[in-house]
N, C-alpha and C positions, 0 to 999 in steps of 0.2 A: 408591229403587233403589240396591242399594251396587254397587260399584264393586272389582274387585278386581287388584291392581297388583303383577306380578312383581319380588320383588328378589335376582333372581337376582345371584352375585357378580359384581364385576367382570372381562373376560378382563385375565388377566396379559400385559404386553408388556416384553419386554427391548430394551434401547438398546444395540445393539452397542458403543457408546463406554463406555457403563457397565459392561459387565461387563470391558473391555479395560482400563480407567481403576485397574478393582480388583486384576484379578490384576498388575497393574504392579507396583503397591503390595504384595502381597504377595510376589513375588517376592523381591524383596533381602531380607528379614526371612529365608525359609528358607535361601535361601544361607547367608546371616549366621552359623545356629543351626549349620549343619553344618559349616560350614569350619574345619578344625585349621590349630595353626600349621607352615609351613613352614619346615623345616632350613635355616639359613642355609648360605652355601659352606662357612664357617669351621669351622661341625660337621661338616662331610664334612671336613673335613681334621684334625680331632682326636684325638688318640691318649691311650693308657694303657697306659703301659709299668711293669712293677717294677723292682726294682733289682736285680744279681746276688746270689744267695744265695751267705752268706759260708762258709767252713767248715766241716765237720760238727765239733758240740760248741762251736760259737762262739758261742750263742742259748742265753740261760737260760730254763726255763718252771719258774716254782714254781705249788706245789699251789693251788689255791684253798682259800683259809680254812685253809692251813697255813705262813702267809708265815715265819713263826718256826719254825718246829719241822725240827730238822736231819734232814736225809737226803731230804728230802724237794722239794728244787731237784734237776730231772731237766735232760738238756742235750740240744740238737739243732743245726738247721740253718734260719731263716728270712728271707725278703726281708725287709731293714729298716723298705721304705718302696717308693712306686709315685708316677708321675706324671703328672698330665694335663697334655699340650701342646696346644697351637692354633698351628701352624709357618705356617697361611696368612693372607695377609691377610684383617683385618674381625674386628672382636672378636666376642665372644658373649654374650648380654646373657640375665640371668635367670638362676634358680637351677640349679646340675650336682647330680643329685643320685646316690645310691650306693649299692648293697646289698653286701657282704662277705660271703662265706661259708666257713668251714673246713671239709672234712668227709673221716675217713678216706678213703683210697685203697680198694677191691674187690679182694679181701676185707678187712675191717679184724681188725686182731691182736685176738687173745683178751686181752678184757681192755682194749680201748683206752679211753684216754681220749679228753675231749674237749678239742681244744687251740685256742685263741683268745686274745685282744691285751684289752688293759683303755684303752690309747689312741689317739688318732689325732688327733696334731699337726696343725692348720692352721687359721691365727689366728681364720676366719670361720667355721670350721665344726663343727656339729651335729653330735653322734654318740653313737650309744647301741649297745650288744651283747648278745647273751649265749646261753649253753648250752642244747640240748635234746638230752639225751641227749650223744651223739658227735660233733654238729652244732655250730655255732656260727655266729651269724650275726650281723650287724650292720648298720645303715644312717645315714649320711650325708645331709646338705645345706651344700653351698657355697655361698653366696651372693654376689653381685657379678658372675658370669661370671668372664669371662678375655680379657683382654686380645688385641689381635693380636701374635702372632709372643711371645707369652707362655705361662709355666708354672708349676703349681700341684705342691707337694711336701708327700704327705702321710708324715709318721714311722708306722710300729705303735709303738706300745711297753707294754709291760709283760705278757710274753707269759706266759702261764698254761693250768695242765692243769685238767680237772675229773673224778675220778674218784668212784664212790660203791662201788664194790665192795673185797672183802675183798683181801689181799695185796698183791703189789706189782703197780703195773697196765704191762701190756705197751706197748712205746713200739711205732712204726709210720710210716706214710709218710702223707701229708697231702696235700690240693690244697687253696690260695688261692685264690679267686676274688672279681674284684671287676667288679661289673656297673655301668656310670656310663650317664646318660642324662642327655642335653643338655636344653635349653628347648624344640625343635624335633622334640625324639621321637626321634634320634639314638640310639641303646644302641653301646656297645663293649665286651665284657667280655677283660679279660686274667687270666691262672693264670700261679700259680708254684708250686711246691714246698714243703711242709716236711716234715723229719726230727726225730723224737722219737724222746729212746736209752732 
């Protein structure tokens, strides 16, 4: 006589401790993934100032890749240098970092060049730039932060035009910008002016 013996599966049962034991544990891990860091007070209270633009014709821009060849150093008017303060207390810890950008004024002169800087003095800091077209751009890293009720001075120097077309290239009006962003997600951007004759 055989015999024959259901093995049906077992029913599933959840332990209300068990499933509450798990999502505990997962819990803080997704927070974790998603939380950015927050702006200290000290990046709320940081600024980025330039300096006053000197003189018209007091700013030399020679040509790029015509640093020798006379006639060819054009003059204008630009901020020498800009600065980041941190005037409240609690310093700010972690890299400041920067994007630069030169770009004609609307409409830009027939013929404009593009005018931009070959340095930017500051003992710690990264910097590289350069030309598209009319544009000019560049970006920065500070490193070390900034101290409380401390300030960072950065130089341009060594300002130059870039032209590719025939004749002589028309000078024009300009706008500086420089976009900084704290460790904290902070962005401040300040603009200045330059003139090229």
């Amino acid at each position: 006589m055989s015999e024959t013996k259901s093995l049906a599966a077992p029913k599933a049962s959840f332990d209300r401790r068990s499933v509450v034991k798990g999502a505990a544990w997962s819990v803080p891990v997704i927070a974790a993934a998603i939380a950015a860091p927050a702006a200290s007070a000290s990046e709320k209270g940081a600024t980025v100032v330039f300096a006053s633009v000197p003189a018209a014709g007091s700013t030399s821009f020679v040509r790029v890749g015509q640093e020798q060849s006379p006639g060819q150093t054009r003059h204008g008017a630009a901020a020498p240098k800009f600065t980041i303060a941190n005037p409240t207390p609690g310093g700010i810890s972690g890299d400041i970092t920067g994007l630069i950008t030169i770009t004609p004024d609307t409409p830009a002169a027939t013929k404009a060049p593009g005018v931009g800087f070959t340095s930017l003095t500051e003992s710690t800091t990264l910097y590289s730039g350069s030309f598209s077209g009319t544009t000019y751009s560049g970006s920065f890293t500070q490193t070390g932060g900034l101290k409380s009720g401390g300030s960072i001075e950065f130089s341009l120097g060594g300002f130059r035009y870039s032209y590719t077309g025939n004749g002589t290239a028309a000078g024009g009006k300009y706008t500086i910008a420089v976009a900084v962003t704290f460790p904290g997600g902070r962005k401040v951007i300040a603009t200045s002016p330059i003139t090229f004759t």
